[in-house]
C-alpha positions in Angstrom: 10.4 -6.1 27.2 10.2 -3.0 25.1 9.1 -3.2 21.6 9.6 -0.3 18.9 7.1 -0.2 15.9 7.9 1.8 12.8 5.5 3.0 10.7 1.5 3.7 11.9 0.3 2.1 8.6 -2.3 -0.8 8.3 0.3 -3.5 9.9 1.9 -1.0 12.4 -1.3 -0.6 13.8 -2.6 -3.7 13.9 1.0 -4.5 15.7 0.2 -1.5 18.4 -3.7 -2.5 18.9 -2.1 -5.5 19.6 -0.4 -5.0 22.5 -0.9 -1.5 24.6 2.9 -1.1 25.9 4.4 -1.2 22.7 5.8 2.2 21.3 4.7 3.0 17.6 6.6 5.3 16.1 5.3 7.4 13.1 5.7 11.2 11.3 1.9 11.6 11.1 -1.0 11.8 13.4 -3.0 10.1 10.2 -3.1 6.7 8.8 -3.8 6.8 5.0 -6.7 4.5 3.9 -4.8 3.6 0.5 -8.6 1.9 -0.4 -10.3 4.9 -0.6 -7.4 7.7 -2.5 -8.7 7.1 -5.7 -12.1 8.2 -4.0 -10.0 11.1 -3.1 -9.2 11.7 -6.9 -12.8 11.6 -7.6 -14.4 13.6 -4.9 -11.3 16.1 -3.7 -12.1 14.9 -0.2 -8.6 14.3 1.7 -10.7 13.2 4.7 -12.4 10.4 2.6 -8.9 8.2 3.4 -7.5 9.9 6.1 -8.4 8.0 9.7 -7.0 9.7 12.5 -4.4 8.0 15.2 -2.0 8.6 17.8 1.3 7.7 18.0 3.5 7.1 21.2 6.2 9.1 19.2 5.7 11.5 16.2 8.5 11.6 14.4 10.6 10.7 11.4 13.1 7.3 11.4 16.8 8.4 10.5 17.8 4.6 10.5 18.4 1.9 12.8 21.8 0.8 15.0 21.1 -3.2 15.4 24.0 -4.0 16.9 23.3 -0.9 19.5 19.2 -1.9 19.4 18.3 2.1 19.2 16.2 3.5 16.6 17.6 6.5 15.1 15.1 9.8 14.6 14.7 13.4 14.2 14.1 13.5 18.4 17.2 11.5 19.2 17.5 7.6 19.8 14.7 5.0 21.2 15.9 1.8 22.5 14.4 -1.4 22.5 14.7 -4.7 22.9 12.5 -6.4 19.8 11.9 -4.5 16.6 9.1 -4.5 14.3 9.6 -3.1 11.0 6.2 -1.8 9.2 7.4 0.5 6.8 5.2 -0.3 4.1 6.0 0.3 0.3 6.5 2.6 -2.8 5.7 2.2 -6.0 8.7 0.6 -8.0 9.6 3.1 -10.6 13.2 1.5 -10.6 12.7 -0.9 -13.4 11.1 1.2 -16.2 13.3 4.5 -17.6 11.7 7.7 -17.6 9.0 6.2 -14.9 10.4 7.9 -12.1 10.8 11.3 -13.9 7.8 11.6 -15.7 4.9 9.2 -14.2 3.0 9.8 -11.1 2.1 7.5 -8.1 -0.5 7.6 -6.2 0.4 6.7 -2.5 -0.8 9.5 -0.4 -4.1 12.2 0.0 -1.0 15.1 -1.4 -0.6 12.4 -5.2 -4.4 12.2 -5.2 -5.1 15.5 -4.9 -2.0 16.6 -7.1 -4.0 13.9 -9.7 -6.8 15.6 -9.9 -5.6 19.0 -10.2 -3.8 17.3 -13.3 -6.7 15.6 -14.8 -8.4 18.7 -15.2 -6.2 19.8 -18.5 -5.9 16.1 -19.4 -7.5 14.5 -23.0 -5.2 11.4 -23.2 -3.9 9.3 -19.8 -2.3 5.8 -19.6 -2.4 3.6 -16.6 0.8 1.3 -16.2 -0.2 -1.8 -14.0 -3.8 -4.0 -13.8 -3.9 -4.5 -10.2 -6.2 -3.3 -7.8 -4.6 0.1 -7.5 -4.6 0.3 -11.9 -7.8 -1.4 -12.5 -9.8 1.4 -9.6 -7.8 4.7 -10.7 -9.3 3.6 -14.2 -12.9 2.8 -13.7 -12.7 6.3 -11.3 -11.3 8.0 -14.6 -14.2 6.6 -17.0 -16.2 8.1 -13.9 -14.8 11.5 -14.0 -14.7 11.7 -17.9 -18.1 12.9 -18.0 -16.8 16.1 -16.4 -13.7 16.7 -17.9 -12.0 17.0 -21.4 -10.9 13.0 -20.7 -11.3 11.5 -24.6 -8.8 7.8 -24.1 -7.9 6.2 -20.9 -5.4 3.4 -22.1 -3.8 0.5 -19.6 -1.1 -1.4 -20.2 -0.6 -4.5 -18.1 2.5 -6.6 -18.3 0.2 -9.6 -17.5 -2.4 -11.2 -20.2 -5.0 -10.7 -17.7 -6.1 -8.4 -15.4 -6.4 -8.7 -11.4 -4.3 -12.1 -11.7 -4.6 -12.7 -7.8 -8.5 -13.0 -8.3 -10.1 -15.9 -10.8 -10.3 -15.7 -14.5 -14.3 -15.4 -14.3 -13.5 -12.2 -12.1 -10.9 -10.9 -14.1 -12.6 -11.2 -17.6 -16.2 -9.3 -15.7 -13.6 -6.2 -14.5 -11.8 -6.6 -18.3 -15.8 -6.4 -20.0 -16.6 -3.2 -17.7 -13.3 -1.4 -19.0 -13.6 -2.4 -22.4 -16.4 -0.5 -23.0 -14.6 3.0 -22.4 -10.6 2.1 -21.6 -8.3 0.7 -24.0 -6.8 -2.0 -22.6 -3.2 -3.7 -23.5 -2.6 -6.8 -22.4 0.8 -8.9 -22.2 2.3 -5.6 -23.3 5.7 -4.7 -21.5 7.0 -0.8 -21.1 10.1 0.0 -23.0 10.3 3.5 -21.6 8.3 6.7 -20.0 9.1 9.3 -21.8 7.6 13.2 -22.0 4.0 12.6 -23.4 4.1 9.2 -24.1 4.8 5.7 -23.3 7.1 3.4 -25.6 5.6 -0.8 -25.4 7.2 -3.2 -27.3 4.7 -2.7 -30.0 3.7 0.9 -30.0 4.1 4.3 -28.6 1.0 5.5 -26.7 0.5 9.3 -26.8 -0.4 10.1 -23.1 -0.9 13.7 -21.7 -0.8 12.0 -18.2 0.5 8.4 -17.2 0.1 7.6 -13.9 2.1 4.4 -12.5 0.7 1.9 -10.6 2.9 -0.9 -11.3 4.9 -2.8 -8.9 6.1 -2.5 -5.6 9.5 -1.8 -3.0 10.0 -1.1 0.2 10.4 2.2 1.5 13.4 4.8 0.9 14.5 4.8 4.4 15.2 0.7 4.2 17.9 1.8 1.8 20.4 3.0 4.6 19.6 0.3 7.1 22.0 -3.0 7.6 19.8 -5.4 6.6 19.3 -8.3 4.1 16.3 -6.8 1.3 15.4 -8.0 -2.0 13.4 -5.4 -3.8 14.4 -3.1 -1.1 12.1 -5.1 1.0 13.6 -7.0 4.2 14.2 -11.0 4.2 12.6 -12.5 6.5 12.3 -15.9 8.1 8.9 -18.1 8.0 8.3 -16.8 11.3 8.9 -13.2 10.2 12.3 -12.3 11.9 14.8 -10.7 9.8 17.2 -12.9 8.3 19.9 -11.2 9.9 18.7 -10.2 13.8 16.2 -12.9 15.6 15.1 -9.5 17.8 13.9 -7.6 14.5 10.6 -8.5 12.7 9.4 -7.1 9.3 5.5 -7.1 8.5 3.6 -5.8 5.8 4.6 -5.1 2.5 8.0 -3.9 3.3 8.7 -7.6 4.4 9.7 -9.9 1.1 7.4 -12.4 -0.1 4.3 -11.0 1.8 1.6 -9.8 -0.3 1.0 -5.9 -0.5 -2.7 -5.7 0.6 -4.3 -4.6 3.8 -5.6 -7.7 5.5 -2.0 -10.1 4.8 -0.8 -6.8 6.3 -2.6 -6.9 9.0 -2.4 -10.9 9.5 1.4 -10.1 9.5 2.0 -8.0 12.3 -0.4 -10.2 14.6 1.7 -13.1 14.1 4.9 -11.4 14.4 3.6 -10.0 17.5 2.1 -13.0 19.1 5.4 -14.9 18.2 7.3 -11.7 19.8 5.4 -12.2 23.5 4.9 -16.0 23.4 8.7 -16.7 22.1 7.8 -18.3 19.6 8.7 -18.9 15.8 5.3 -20.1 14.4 5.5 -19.8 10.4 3.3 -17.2 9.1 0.8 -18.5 6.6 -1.1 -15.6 4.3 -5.0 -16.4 4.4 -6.4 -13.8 1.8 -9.8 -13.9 3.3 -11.2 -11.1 0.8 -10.8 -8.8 -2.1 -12.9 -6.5 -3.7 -12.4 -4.2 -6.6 -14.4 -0.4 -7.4 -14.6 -0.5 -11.4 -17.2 2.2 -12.5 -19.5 2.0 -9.7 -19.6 -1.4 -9.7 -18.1 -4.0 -7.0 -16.3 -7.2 -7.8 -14.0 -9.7 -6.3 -13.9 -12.5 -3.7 -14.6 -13.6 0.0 -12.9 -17.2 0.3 -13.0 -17.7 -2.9 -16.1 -17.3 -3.9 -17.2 -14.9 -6.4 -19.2 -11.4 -5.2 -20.6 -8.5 -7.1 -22.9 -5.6 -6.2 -23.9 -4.8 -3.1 -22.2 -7.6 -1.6 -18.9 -6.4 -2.4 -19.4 -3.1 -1.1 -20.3 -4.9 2.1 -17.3 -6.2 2.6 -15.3 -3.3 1.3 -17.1 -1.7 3.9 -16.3 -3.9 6.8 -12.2 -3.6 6.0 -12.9 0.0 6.2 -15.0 -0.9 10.2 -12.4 -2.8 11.3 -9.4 -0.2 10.5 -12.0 2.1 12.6 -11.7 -0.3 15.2 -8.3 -1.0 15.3 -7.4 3.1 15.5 -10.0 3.7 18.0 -8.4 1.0 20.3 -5.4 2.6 19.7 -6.0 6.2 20.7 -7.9 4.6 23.9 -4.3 3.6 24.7 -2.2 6.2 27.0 1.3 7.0 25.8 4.5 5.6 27.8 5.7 8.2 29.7 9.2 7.2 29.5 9.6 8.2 25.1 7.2 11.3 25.3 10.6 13.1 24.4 12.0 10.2 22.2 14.8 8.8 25.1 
């Protein structure tokens, strides 16, 4: 049985380390640690969240012919005979005007480095979005203000509280740390991005820079492809098949309905995997074992349920970051399948 995985990200590797004869396919020789790019905004280190990995098959995905079962790319076709789709997401600039003209993102090592080249002139910046991803790049701004002309970091969250996955008592310590610096705007929905500034429903903040970190889609490249998506993210059965083809899976964030974190990512793709080989159609059940936020050198959040800060949330920040190590070095121990070195 020959399974295809697309996309080397947190859940396509955890599919391939998974099981050694199936064929991941993926543009880069890198996996981005998204945990650790605002570390790259603060440091200028691209190597801080860049892990090296092999791939069976470097190269981009065109699209997908279901009916046909090949996998379309910029080396030809790759057949197979299950498919799992781990894609993983974009930032949703879709729903806001202006966002997609005139905020950044910050998905990859190029945005975080093209962030801090831009922070360098910057006096004002807002920050749509208070999850993880909003709630770090600001405590890594208040960081960096000391060095640059930074004078108001502002975020706006849709929400009334920040972090809502995590409990109140660790969403009002993270809102206390930001207070003291950021101006925060709670229950406060964007209007519109415009040139210099963002519009609320209350107010238009003056912003010299406004980054987006709001919410999430799935991919560009799901657009072309014959499948059901809400959100441009695929539908997907409890047992992770595609609503429309039993022989395709979707894992990750670029499946619907399954949180867009690195360990539910990760829990993903081994269930679709072990329900793949087994036959099976198990449902998949999200257990989020851990989450831990960087505000201002500080470290807060959770480990089933229950309340860390300090050095005990760096440990287990840490210990994401060993096991992604341990995941790609099982992975690069793996030898390539002879038979797709030149993508037939």
């Amino acid at each position: 049985m020959r399974i295809i995985i697309l996309g080397g990200g947190f859940a396509g590797l955890a599919a391939k380390a998974s099981h050694r004869d199936a064929i991941l396919i993926d543009e880069s020789d890198y996996l981005i640690f998204t945990p650790n790019l605002v570390d790259v905004v603060i440091k200028g280190e691209a190597e801080t969240a860049m892990i090296r990995r092999k791939v069976d098959l470097k190269t981009k995905v065109l699209g997908v012919n279901f009916r046909e079962r090949r996998v379309l790319t910029e080396d030809g076709n790759v057949s197979y005979d299950k498919l799992v789709i781990a894609l993983g997401y974009e930032n949703d600039t879709t729903k806001v005007p202006g966002a997609e003209k005139y905020a950044f993102t910050l998905k990859s090592v190029e945005d975080a480095m093209r962030i801090r080249e831009q922070l360098k002139s910057a006096r004002k910046v807002a920050i749509i979005g208070g999850g993880d991803l909003g709630v770090e790049l600001a405590g890594a701004l208040v960081e960096l203000s000391s060095r640059l002309k930074l004078k108001e970091v502002t975020v706006i969250n849709h929400g009334k509280r920040l972090l809502p996955h995590l409990s109140e008592n660790v969403s009002l310590q993270v809102e206390a740390i930001l207070r003291k610096r950021v101006k925060l705007l709670l229950g406060t929905a964007v209007k519109e991005i415009k040139k210099g500034s963002v519009v609320t429903e209350e107010e238009t903040i003056e912003s010299d820079h406004i980054f987006f970190a709001g919410g999430f889609r799935g991919p560009k490249v799901l657009e072309g492809m014959e499948l059901a998506k809400k959100d441009q993210r695929v539908l997907v059965n409890p047992d992770l098949s595609s609503v429309d083809y039993e022989d395709v899976y979707a894992v990750g964030a670029c499946a619907y309905g399954i949180p867009s974190d690195g360990q539910t990512a990760i829990q993903s793709a081994n269930h679709a995997m072990r329900n793949i080989l087994l036959g099976a159609k198990d449902k998949f059940v999200p257990r989020r074992m851990a989450d831990v936020v960087k505000v201002d050198e500080d470290y807060l959040g959770e480990i089933a349920k229950l309340q860390v800060r300090g050095l005990a949330g760096r440990l287990i920040r840490d210990l994401a970051y060993v096991n992604v190590l341990r995941m790609t070095a099982l992975v690069n121990r793996i030898s390539l399948p002879g038979e797709i070195k030149n993508g037939s």
